[in-house]
N, C-alpha and C positions, 0 to 999 in steps of 0.2 A: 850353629856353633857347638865342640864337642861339650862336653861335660867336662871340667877341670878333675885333673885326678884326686881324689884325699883317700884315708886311710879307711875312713868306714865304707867307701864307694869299693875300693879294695878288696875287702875283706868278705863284703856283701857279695861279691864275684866269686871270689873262694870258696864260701859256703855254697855259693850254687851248684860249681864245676864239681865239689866234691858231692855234693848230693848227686848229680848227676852220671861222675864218672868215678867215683871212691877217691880217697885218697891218694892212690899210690897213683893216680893220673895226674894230682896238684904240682904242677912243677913251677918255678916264675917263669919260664919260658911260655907254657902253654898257658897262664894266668894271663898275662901280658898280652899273647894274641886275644884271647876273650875280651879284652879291654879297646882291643885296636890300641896297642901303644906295645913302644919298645921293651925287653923286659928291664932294660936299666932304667927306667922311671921308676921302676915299682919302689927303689930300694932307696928310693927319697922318702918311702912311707912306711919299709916293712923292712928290718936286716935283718934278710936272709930266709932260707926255709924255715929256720926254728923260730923265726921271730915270725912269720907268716903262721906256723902250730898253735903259737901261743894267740895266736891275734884269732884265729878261728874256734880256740879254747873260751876266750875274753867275749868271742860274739854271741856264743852256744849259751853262755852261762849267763848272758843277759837277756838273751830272749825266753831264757827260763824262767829269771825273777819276774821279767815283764808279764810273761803267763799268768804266774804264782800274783801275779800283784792284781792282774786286771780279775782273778777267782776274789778277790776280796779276801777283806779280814775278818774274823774271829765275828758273829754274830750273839748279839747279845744272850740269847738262849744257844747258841750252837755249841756240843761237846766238844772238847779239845781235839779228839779223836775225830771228830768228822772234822776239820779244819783241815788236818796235817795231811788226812785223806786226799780232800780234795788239794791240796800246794802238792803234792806228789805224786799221783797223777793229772795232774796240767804238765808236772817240770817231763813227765815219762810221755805224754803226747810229742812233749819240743823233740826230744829224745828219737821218737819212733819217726819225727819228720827227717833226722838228719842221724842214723844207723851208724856210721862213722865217728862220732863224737863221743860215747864210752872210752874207746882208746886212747886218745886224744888226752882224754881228762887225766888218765890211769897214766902219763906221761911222770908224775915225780915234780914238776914244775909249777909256779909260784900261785896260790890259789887265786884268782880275779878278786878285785875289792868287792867285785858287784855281790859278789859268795856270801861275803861276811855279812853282810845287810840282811841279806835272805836267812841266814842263820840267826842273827839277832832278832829275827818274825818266829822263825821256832822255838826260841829259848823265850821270848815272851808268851809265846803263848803257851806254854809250858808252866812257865811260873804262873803266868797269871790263875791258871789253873790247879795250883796248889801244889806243884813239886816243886821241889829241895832244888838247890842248884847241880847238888851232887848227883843224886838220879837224874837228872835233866841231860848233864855231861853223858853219864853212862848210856841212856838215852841216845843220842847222838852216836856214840861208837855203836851199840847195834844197829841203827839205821845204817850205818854206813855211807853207801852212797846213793842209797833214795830218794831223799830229799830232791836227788838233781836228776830223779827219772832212770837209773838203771842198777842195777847191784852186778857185782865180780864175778865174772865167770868162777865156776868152781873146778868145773871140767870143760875140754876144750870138744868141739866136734867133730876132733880128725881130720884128716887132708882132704878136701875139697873133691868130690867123684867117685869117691873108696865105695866098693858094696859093701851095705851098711849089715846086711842079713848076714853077710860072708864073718865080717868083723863080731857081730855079735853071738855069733857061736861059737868062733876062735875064745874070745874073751869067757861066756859061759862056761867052758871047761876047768881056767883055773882061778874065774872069779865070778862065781854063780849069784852071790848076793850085787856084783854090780854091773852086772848082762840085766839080771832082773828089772834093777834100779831104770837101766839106759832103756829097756824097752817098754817099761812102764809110761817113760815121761817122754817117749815121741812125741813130738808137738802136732797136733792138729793144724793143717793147711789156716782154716780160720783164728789162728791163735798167734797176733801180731807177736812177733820175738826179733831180740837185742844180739841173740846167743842164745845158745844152747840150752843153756844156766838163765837165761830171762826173759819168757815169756809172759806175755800179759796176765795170764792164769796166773802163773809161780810168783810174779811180781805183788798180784792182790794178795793173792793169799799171806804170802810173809810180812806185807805191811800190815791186813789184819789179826795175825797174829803178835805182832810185837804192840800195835794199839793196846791191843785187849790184854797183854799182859801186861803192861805197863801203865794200864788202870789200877792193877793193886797196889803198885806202891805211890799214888799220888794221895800226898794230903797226909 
């Protein structure tokens, strides 16, 4: 007998096809075949592409917490700073399984409840460790969006095929400090990346810099 359709059977499809085939393959049409079912079934469970975005947004950001939740809490000798360590890389493993899901989030659309849970584990363990609510907040705006495994591109990587060596010597001529920059931080084949702007490396690195700065103002 098949499977009865529901919305987490749904969506759990979605994330697959999109891991599998990117986004811009996700259509309900080709959802619906992956299902063996019509694509007007779907929309007994999902209205519409956008509500299909958000519903693959809602599944991303749970399998985060659920990460973040099965790394555990705050050990009773453990620094605050290794804590948030490890909730931020678990949420940037969920991240590296599903490449597609930065953008996604960076959509403008309404945050998942499941979000605010996960935040109110950061803000506790924040205070509990002796900041202010105020640094805590400020806190949270520098992190930006690590918490949930990736930060914002800053720069984009160009149109997809371009010669990169061609590009960066054009660029070198009237902007020598940022040819320099670009050819500095070529990513290494071994160096999992999100973007351009987020690889594994640049991801530790500015989490342990904002830790370690944000040791001086607790307490």
């Amino acid at each position: 007998m098949r499977e009865p359709l529901s919305r987490e059977r749904v969506l759990a499809a979605a994330v697959a096809l999109a891991d599998a085939e990117g986004v811009p393959a996700l259509t309900m049409r080709r959802l619906a075949a992956s299902l063996g079912v019509e694509a007007m079934s779907l929309y007994h469970h999902l209205p519409g592409k956008d509500g299909l975005l958000d519903g693959l947004v809602e599944t991303v950001a749970a399998e985060v917490v659920a990460a973040v939740s099965r790394d555990g809490e705050t050990g009773p000798d453990e620094d605050w700073r290794d804590t948030l360590r490890r909730w931020f890389l678990a949420a940037r493993e969920v991240m590296l399984r599903h490449p597609w899901a930065p953008a996604l989030m960076g959509r403008g659309k309404a945050v998942p409840p499941v979000v605010y849970a996960y935040y109110e584990m950061i803000l506790g363990t924040m205070i509990g460790a002796g900041f202010s609510y105020r640094i805590a907040h400020r806190a949270l705006h520098a992190f930006g969006s690590m918490p949930l495994g990736f930060v914002q591109e800053l720069f984009g990587s160009g149109d997809e095929g371009g010669d990169d060596e061609a590009e960066l010597a054009a660029m070198a001529e009237a902007l020598p400090h940022m040819a320099a920059m670009v050819a500095a931080e070529l990513h290494a084949a071994t160096d999992p990346t999100l973007g351009w702007c987020d690889s594994q490396v640049e991801f530790q690195f500015t989490l342990d810099l904002l830790l370690d700065g944000l040791e001086r103002y607790r307490g």
